[in-house]
N, C-alpha and C positions, 0 to 999 in steps of 0.2 A: 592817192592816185595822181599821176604825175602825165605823160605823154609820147605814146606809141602811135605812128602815123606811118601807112602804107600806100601804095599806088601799085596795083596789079593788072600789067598788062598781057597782051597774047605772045608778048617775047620777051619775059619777064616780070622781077618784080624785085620793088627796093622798099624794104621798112628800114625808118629808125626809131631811134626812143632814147627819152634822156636818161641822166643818172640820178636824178634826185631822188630820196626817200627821205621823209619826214616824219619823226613820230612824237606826238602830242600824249604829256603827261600834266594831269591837273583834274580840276572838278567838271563834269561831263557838260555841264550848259556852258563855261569858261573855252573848252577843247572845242564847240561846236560851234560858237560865236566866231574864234578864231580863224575854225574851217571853213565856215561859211564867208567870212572876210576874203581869207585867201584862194579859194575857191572859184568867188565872183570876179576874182581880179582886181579887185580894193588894193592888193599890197602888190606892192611891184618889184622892191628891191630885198634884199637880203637884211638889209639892215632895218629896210619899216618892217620886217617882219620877227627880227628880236625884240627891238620896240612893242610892235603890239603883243606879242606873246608876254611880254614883261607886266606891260601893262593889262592884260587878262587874267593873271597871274597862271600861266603856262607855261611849263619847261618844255622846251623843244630839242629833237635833236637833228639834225640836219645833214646830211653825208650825200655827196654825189660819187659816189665809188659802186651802184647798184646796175650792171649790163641787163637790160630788160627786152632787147633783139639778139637773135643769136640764128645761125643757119644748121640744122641736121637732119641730112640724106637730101640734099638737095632743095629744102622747104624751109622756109624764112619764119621764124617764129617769135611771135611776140608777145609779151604780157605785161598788164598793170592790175596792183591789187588795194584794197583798203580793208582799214578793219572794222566794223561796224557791231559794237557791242560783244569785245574778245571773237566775234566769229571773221576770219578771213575769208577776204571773196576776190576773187581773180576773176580778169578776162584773158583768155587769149587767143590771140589771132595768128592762123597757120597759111601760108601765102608762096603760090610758087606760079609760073607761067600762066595766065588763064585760068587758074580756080584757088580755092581761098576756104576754109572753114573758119566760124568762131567757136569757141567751147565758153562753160561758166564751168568755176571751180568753187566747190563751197566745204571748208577744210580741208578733205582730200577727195570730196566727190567732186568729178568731173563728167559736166551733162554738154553733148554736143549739142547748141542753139542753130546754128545754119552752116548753110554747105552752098556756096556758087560759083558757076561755071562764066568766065567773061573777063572784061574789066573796070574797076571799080578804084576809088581812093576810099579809106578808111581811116578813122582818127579815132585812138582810145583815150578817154583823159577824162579831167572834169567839165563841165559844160562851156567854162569860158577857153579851156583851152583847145577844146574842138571846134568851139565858134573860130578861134584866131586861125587853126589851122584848114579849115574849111574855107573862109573867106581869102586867103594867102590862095590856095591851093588853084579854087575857082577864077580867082583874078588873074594869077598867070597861063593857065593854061589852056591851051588852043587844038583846034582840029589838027592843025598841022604836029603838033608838040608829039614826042616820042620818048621812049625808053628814058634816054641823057637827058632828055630835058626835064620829066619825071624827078631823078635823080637831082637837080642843084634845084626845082621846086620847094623838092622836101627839106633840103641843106634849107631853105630861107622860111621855110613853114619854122623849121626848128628855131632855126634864131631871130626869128621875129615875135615867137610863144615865150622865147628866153628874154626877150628885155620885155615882154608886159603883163608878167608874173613870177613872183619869187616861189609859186607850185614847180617850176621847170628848172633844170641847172644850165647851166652854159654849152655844159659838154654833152654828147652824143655820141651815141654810136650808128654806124649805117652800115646796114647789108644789103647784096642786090644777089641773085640769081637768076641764070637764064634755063633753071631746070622746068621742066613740065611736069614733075612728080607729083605723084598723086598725094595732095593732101592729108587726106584719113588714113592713111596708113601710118603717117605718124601721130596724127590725131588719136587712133586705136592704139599704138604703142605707148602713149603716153597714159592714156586711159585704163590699160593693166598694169602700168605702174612697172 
């Protein structure tokens, strides 16, 4: 689980979310030390992070080539997933002008969690990298602050998640929309599959 962070306003909305995907191969307490290492934010760089994998005796594989924002019919859609004993578990976040669902995906079930109408910032990730982008987010932004300023927040929520965790890649993608569409319709399209 890596880092999907949104801000939805009444005249839009911008997610992004990095590329990293990581998958840990090894003995399940060695794969969980590790996670829990880099998880917390213990490992920062890419390199202390084949280090300790080495040293846990863990093979990792590491690829930042994973798009995990993507925008269709209008609505900005986001997901991060983990695997947690062979079962894969997804979050994702659907977000356009003023309203926003989450869904949970559990192999190919999909159960919609909540549905709001407003504006909100959201951050999917693991706990320290919601903490980084929470705190980034809250510190910059102001009553006055809008849409664009929204938009290079989250530019710096990203790369400030990016240097104090080797969980996040460097690279990112960002989308923005100024559509009002109605979330659940893709949410329910998604959901018949």
């Amino acid at each position: 689980m890596t880092l999907v962070i949104a801000f939805i306003g009444k005249n839009g909305a911008v997610m992004a979310g990095d590329m990293r995907e990581i998958t840990f191969e090894g003995e399940k307490p060695d794969r969980e030390k590790l996670e829990k290492e880099l998880y917390s934010g213990a490992i920062v760089t890419d390199e202390e992070l084949a280090k300790k994998a080495e040293e846990f005796g863990v093979k990792i594989m590491v690829e930042d080539c994973k798009e995990k924002v993507s925008e269709r019919d209008g609505v900005l859609v986001g997901e991060v997933s983990s695997v947690e004993g062979g079962v894969v578990k997804k979050r994702r976040l659907y977000a356009s002008a003023g309203n926003y669902a989450i869904a949970e995906l559990r192999d190919s079930e999909m159960t919609p969690t909540s549905q709001r109408k407003g504006s909100n910032f959201i951050a999917f990730g693991n706990e320290f990298t919601k903490q980084v982008a929470n705190k980034c987010f809250k510190d910059q932004w102001t009553k006055k602050s809008n849409l664009q300023d929204a938009v290079k927040i989250i530019i710096m929520c990203m790369e400030t998640a990016a240097k104090k965790t080797a969980s996040v890649s460097r690279q990112f993608v960002i989308v923005q929309t100024a559509s009002n569409a109605d979330v659940l319709k893709v949410v329910e399209k998604d959901r018949k599959g």
